[in-house]
N, C-alpha and C positions, 0 to 999 in steps of 0.2 A: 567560485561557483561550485566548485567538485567538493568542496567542504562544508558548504550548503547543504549540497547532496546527499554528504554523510550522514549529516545532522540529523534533516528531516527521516531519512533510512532507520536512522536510531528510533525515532518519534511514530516511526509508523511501526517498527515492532513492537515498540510499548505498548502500545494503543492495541495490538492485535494479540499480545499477548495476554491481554487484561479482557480483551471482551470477544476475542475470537472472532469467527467469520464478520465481516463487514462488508457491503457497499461502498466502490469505490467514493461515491459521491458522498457518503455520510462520513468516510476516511478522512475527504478533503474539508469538511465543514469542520470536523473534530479536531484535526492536527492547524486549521488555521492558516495553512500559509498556502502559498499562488499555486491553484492546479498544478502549473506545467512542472513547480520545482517538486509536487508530491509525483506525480506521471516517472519523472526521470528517479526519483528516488525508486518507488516502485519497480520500474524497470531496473534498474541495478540489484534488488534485492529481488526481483527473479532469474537472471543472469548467474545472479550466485545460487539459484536454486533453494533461497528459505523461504518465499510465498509462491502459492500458487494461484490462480486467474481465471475464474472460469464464467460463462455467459451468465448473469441472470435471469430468468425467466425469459428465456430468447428472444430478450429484449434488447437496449443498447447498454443497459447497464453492465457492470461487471462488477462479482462477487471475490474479493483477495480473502488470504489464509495464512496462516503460520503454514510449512510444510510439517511434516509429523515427520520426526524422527525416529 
């Protein structure tokens, strides 16, 4: 599973490096694979501090990021 993890992690920087800000929920249609394993990748690649998270329109969504270096 934790290699999954990795996987999708990789899959979601691509994706974010290519088109920048995105909704979590058009992240999860785009990269194709099961919420939960995109949520725990996500999480991992905030923990490491390269995306950041923040509300959408104070709504339930949430907006992810490359972090700027």
């Amino acid at each position: 599973m934790i290699t999954d993890i990795g996987i999708v992690a990789g899959e979601i920087w691509h994706q974010l490096d290519q088109k920048g800000e995105m909704l979590l929920s058009e992240l999860v249609t785009k990269i194709g694979r099961e919420r939960e394993v995109v949520l725990m990748s996500v999480g991992w690649l905030a923990r490491e501090g390269h995306v950041v998270l923040k509300r959408h329109n104070e709504g339930p969504e949430y907006a992810i990021r490359l972090r700027n270096k």
